[in-house]
C-alpha positions in Angstrom: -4.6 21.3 0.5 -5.5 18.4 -1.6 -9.2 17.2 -1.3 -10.1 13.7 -1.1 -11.2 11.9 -3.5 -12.1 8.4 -4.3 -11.0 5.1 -6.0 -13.6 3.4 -8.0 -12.9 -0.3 -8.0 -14.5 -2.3 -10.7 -14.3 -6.4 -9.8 -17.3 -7.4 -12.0 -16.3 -9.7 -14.8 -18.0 -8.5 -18.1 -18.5 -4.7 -17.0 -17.6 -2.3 -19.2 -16.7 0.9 -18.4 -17.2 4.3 -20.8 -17.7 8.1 -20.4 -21.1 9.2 -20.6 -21.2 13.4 -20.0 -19.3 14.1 -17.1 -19.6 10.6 -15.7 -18.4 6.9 -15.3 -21.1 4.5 -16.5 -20.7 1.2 -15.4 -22.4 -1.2 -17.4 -22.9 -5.4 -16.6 -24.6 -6.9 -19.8 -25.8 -3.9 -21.5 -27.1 -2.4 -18.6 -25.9 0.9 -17.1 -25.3 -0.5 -13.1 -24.0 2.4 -12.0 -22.8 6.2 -13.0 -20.0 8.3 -10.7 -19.1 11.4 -11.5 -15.6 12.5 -12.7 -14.5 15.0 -10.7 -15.4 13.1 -7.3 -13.0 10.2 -8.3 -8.7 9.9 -8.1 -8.5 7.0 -9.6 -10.3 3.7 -11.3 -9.1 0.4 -10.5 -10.1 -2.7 -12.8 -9.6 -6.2 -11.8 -9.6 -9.3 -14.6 -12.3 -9.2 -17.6 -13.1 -5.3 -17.4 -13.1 -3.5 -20.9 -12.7 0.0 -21.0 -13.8 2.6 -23.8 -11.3 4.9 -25.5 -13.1 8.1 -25.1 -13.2 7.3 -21.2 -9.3 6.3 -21.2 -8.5 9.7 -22.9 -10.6 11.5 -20.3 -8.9 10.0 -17.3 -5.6 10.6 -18.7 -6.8 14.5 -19.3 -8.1 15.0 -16.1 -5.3 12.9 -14.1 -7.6 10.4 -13.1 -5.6 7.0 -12.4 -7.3 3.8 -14.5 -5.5 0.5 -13.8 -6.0 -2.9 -15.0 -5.2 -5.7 -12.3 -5.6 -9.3 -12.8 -8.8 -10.6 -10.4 -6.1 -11.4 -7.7 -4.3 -8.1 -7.7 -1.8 -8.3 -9.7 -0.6 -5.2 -11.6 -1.4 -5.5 -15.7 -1.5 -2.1 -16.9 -1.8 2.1 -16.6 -3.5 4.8 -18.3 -2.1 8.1 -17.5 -1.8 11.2 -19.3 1.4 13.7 -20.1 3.7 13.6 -17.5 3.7 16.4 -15.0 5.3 18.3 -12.6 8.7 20.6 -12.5 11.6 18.6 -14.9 14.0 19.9 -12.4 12.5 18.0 -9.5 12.9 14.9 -11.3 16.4 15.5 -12.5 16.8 16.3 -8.6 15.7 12.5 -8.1 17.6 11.0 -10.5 21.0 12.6 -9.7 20.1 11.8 -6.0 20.3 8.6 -6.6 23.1 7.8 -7.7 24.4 9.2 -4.2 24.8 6.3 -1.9 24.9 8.9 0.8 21.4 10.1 0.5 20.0 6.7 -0.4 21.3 5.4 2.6 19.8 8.6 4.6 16.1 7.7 2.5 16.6 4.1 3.2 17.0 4.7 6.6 14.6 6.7 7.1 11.7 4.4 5.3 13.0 1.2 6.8 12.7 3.1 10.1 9.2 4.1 9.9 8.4 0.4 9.0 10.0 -0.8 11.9 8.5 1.2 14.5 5.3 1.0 12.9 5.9 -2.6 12.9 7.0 -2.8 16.7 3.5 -0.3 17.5 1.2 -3.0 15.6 2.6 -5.7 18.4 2.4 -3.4 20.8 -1.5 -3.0 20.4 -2.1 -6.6 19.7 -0.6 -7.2 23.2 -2.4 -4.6 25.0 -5.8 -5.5 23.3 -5.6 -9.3 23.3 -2.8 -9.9 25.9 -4.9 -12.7 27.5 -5.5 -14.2 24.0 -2.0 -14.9 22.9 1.5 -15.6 23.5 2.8 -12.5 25.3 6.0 -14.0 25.8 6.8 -14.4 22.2 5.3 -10.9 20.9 6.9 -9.7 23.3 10.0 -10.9 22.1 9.1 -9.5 19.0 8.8 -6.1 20.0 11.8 -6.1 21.7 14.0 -6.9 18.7 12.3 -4.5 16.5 13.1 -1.8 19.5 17.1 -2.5 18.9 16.3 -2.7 15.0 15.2 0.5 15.3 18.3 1.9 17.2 20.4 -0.1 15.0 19.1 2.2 12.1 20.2 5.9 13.5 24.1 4.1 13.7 24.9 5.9 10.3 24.4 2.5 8.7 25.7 1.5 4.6 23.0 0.6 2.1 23.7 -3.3 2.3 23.5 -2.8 6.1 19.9 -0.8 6.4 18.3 -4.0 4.1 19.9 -6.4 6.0 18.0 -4.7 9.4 14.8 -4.6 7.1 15.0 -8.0 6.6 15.9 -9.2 10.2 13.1 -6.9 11.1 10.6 -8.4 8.6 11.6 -11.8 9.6 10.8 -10.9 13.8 7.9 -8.9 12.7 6.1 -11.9 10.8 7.6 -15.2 13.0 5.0 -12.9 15.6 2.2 -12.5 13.3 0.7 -15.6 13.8 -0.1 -14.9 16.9 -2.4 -11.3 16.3 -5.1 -13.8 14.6 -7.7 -14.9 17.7 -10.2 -16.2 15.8 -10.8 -19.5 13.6 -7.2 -20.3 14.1 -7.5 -23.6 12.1 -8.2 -21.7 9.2 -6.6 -18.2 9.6 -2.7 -18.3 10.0 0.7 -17.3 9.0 3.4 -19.3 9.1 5.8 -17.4 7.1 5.4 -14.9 4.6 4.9 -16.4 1.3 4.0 -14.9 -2.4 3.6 -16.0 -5.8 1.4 -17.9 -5.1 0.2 -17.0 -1.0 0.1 -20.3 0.2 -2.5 -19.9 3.0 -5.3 -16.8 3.3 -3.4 -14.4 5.7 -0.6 -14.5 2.8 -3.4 -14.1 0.0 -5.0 -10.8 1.9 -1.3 -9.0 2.6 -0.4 -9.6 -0.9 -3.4 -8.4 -2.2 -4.1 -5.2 0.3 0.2 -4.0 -0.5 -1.1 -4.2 -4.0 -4.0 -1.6 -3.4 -1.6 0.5 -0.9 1.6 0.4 -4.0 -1.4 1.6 -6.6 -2.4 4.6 -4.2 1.4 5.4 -3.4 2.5 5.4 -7.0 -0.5 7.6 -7.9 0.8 9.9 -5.6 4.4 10.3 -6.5 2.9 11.0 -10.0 0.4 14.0 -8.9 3.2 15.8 -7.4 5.8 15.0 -10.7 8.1 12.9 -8.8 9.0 9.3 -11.1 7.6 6.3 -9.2 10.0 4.0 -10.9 13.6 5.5 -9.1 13.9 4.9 -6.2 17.1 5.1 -3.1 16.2 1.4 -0.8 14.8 -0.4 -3.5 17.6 0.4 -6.6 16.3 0.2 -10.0 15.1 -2.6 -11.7 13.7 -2.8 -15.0 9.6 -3.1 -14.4 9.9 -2.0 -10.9 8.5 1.0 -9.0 11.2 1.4 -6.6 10.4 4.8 -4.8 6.5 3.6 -4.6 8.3 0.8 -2.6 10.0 2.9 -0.8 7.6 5.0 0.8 5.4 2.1 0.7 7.2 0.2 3.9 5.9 3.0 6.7 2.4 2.2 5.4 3.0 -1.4 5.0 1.9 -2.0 9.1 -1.3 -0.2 8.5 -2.3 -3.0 5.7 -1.3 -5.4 8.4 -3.8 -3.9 10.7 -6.4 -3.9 8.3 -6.4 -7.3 7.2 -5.9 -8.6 11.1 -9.0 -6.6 11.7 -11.1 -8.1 8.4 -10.3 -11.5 10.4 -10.7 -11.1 14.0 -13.8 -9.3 13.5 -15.6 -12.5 11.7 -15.5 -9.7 8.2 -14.0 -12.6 6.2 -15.1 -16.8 6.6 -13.2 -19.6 5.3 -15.0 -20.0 2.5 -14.3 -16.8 1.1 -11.1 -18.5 -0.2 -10.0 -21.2 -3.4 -7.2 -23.0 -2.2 -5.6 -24.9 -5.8 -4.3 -28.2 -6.4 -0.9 -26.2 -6.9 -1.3 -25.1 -2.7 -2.2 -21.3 -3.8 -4.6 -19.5 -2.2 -7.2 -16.8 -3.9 -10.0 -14.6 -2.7 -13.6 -15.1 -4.1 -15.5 -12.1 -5.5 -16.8 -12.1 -2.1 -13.7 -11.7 -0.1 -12.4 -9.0 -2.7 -15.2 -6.8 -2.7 -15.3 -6.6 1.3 -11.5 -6.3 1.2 -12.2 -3.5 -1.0 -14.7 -1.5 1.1 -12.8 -1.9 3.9 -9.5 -0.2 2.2 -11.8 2.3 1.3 -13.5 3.0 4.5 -9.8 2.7 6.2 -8.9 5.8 3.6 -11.4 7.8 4.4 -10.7 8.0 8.1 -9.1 11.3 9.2 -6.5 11.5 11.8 -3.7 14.5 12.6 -0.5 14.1 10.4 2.3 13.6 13.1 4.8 15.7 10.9 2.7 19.2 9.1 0.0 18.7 12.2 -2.9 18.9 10.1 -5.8 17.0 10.5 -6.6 14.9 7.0 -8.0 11.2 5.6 -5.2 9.1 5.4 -5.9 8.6 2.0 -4.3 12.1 1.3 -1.3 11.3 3.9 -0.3 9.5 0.7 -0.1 12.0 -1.0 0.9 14.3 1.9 4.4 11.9 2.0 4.8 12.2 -1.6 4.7 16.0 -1.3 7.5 16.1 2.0 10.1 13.7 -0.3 9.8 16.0 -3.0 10.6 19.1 0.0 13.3 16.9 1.1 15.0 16.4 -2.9 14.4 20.3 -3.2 16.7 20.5 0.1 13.6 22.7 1.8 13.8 19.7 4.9 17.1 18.3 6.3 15.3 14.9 5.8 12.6 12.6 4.7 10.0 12.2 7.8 8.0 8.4 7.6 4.8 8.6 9.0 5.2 7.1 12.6 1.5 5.5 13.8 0.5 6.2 17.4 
């Protein structure tokens, strides 16, 4: 089984990182801040002005370490990676596949699926833990519609059809998400989902925790040789990693939790936040770096993997649903299975 390993996120402006022996030195104005060994890290994640030596990139990209370059809000720049591995033939596999509209469909279905009910389950607990705090009436509406979503899904549906259910779903799931924030409500809410730029903080934390959660998911497909780029829900388009997406939208609810949780739990303050002239919304270095140890913590956590029954971080059931998808191209399962939160 694969073990663990962690994500060094680098968010100080001016650090520059470079290899010294069999470790990661950090350095902030000529100073080494910090040193992390090699072999204890999957990937390094680099937000704005962060420089990087080229004995360091070659080492990542020979060892399979993951370096990135993000802007300071999250937005993807840049990869380092080294040769391409994995079988030839499983790739092959996923290209042929899709081009079947068959088995995208049955992929689709099965991803949109697992973001539904994962969807309908994050409702569920909002009602149960703050019943008395919201409107029950209208997340309860919510979870209702997701419910027939859900069935609506296992009808043998077409590809246009299963999007059009995502996005009904999307739409119920987020007219309710409004009301999972219970505290400072004058300065924490969700109107509608809104990117490029997030127009209010809610918006600004989703986009920039789906950002994280698409970095560890494409990382993933590449360990195990599948190409992040092809995917079967979200067809191809030039610059796009359309199977990252796709087995992206089970996880998509847990990111939801998360930030919900940063909020409720008094983690992040107003101030944390630059609203612009423009009506975008951006995280201080503040905000990002407890966003950050947070989504690390949140990995590290270990519960039982509802489909192999193995106990594991969920950090690795990224790379545990990578692994099954690949099973499922190679024809060893009758079919993909999301992850399905209890």
């Amino acid at each position: 089984m694969k073990k663990h390993l962690n994500t060094l996120f680098v968010t100080t402006q001016g650090a520059y990182l470079a290899k010294d022996g069999e470790t990661v030195a950090v350095r902030i104005e000529g100073e080494t801040a910090l040193r992390v060994p090699l072999h204890t890290l999957e990937s390094i994640v680099c937000f704005g002005n962060v420089g990087c030596s080229p004995f360091l990139m070659g080492s990542c990209g020979q060892r399979n370490v993951g370096l990135s370059f993000l802007s300071e809000q999250g937005r993807f720049l840049a990869r380092v990676h080294g040769p391409v591995t994995g079988n030839v033939l499983l790739r092959r596999e996923q290209y042929r596949r899709a081009d079947d509209l068959d088995f995208s469909a049955a992929v689709a279905t099965a991803c949109v699926l697992g973001k539904v009910v994962n969807s309908r389950t994050v409702l569920l607990r909002a009602l149960r833990d703050h019943g008395d705090k919201i409107d029950a009436q209208v997340v309860q509406e919510s979870i209702n519609r997701l419910g027939a979503a859900a069935r609506r899904l296992q009808e043998g549906l077409s590809l246009a059809e299963i999007r059009g259910v995502e996005g009904d779903g999307a739409r119920t799931y987020f007219s309710a998400f409004d009301h999972l924030i219970v505290r400072d409500k004058a300065n924490f809410f969700m109107h509608r989902r809104s990117r490029r730029p997030p127009l209010d903080r809610i918006n600004c934390l989703l986009s920039f925790v789906y950002t994280l959660l698409l970095h560890d998911i494409r990382s993933a497909l590449e360990t195990v040789g599948l190409d992040p780029a092809v995917g079967y829900l979200h067809r191809d388009r030039p610059g796009r990693a359309g199977l990252a997406l796709d087995l992206m939208e089970e996880f998509r609810p847990m990111a939801d939790r998360l930030v919900v949780s940063l909020v409720n739990l008094a983690q992040l303050r107003c101030d944390d936040f630059v609203c612009s002239d423009g009506g975008g919304v951006r995280m201080s270095d503040t905000a990002r770096k407890t966003v950050l140890v947070a989504y690390q913590k949140r990995k590290q956590e270990e519960m039982t993997h509802p489909f192999v029954e193995e106990k594991m971080t969920i950090g690795l059931f990224f790379h545990m649903q990578a692994l099954l998808f690949a099973r499922y191209l190679r024809d060893e399962l009758d079919g993909y299975p999301p992850v399905i939160w209890r």
